[in-house]
C-alpha positions in Angstrom: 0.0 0.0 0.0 2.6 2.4 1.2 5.5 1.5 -1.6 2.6 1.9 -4.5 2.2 5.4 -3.6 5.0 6.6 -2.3 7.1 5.2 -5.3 4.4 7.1 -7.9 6.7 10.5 -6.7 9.9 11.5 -7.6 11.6 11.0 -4.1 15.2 11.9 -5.6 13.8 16.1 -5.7 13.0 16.0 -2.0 16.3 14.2 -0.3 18.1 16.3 2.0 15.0 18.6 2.6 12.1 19.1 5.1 9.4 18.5 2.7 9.9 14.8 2.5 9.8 14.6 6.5 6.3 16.3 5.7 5.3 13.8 3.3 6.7 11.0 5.6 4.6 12.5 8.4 1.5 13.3 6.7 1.4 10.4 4.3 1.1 7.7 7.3 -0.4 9.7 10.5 -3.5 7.5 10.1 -2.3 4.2 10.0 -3.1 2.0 13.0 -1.6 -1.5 12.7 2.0 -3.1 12.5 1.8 -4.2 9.2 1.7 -0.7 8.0 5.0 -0.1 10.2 6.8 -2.4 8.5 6.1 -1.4 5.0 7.1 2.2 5.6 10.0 0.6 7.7 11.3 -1.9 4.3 10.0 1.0 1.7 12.7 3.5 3.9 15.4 0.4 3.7 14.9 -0.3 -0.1 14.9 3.8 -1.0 17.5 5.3 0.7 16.5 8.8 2.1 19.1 11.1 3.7 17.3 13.7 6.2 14.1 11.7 6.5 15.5 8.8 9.1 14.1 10.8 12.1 10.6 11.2 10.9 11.0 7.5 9.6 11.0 6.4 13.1 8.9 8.7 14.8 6.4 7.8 12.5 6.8 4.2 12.7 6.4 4.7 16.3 3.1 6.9 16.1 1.4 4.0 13.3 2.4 1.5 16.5 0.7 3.7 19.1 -2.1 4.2 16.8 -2.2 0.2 16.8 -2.0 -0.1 20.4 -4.3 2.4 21.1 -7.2 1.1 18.6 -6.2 -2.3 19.8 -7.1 -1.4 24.1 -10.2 0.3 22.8 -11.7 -1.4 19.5 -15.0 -2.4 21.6 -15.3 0.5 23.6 -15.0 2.7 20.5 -17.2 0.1 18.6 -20.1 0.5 21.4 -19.9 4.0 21.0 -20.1 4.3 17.2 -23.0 1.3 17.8 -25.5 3.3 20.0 -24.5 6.9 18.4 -25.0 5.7 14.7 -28.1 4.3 15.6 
């Protein structure tokens, strides 16, 4: 999922610079489980990317937290969504 869109840019114009740490950070905020982590993880292995390795890991770590998190409250949230929607 990640690779097939990440790879449809040009990532060679945005080494070095603050805009791919944007696209890094807004381009998997919303992903909530560990197989998403990894992908990013390998994509960032495979396509080397000087200046982005921070934000790499920070948001490998905030796709895990968003796993954990949806994880300890799936059927609270589920409950909620239930009696609210209906």
């Amino acid at each position: 999922m990640y690779d097939s869109d990440v790879t449809k840019l040009d990532i060679v114009m945005f080494q070095g610079g603050f805009l791919l740490a944007r696209l890094v950070k807004y381009s998997t905020e919303n992903f909530a489980n560990e197989a998403c982590a990894l992908e990013v993880e390998q994509f960032f292995k495979d396509h080397h990317s000087p200046g982005a390795e921070r934000t790499v890991q920070q948001s490998c770590e905030t796709i895990r937290l968003n796993a954990a998190w949806l994880e300890r409250d799936r059927d609270a949230i589920k409950a909620y969504l239930t009696a609210t929607v209906n």
